[in-house]
C-alpha positions, 0 to 999 in steps of 0.5 A: 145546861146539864148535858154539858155538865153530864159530858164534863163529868164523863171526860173526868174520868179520863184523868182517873176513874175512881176520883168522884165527880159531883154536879152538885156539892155535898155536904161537908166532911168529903174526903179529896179527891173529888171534882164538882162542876158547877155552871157559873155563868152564861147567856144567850143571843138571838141569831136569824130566825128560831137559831140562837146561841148559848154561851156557859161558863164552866168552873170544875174544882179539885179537891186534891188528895195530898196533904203534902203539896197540894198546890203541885197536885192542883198544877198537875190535874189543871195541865191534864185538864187543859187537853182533856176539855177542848173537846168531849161528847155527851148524847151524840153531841161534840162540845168544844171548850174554849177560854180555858184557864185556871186558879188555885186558891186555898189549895184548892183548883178552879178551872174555867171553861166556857162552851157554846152551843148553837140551839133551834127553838122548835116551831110553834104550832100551826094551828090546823084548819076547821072545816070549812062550810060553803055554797057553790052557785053556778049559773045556769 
């Protein structure tokens, strides 16, 4: 969803904000750092009526800036992640992050977030009544 993509982005400006967060990635030859978020996973499951709720799976990379420990500089942005993302905002709405964890592989982070949100479907259109043409008989 990228509502929640775009309240990720915003949070990530929290930790500095002049590192680039992207959406989406852009073409080779960026220079760290930089974050993309990107939507790995998710599904839905029906609740009562129109309710449902959405589940996504959220993996925001690190590119760090150091050439000289980089693997550090990944550790040190994952523990600020872990507070910044439990809970952030986007249009009005409060998004809770939950099983939060991280890899570093090939000097690079991944951290995993996954947000659920509880949706209404809108109602489906009644439609309205014609007019209706009678006769009335009374007796007499």
């Amino acid at each position: 969803m990228q509502a929640v993509i775009d309240g990720i982005i915003l949070k990530l400006a929290d930790i500095d904000p002049t590192i680039e967060a992207y959406d989406e990635h852009q073409e080779q030859g960026f220079k760290g750092p930089c974050f993309f978020v990107l939507e790995v996973d998710g599904n839905q499951a029906g609740l009562i009526g129109r309710r449902f709720k959405r589940s996504s799976l959220y993996d925001i990379h690190y590119f760090p800036k150091s050439d000289v420990d980089p693997r550090k500089e990944c550790h040190d942005i994952a523990d600020r992640l872990y507070c910044l993302m439990e809970s952030f905002e986007w249009g009005g709405y409060r998004y809770k992050g939950t099983n939060l964890r991280h890899q570093v592989i090939d000097n690079m982070l991944h951290f995993f977030l996954e947000v659920k949100v509880h949706l209404i479907k809108p109602k489906d259109p009644v439609p309205k009544m014609n007019t209706m043409k009678g006769e009335v008989y009374t007796d007499g």
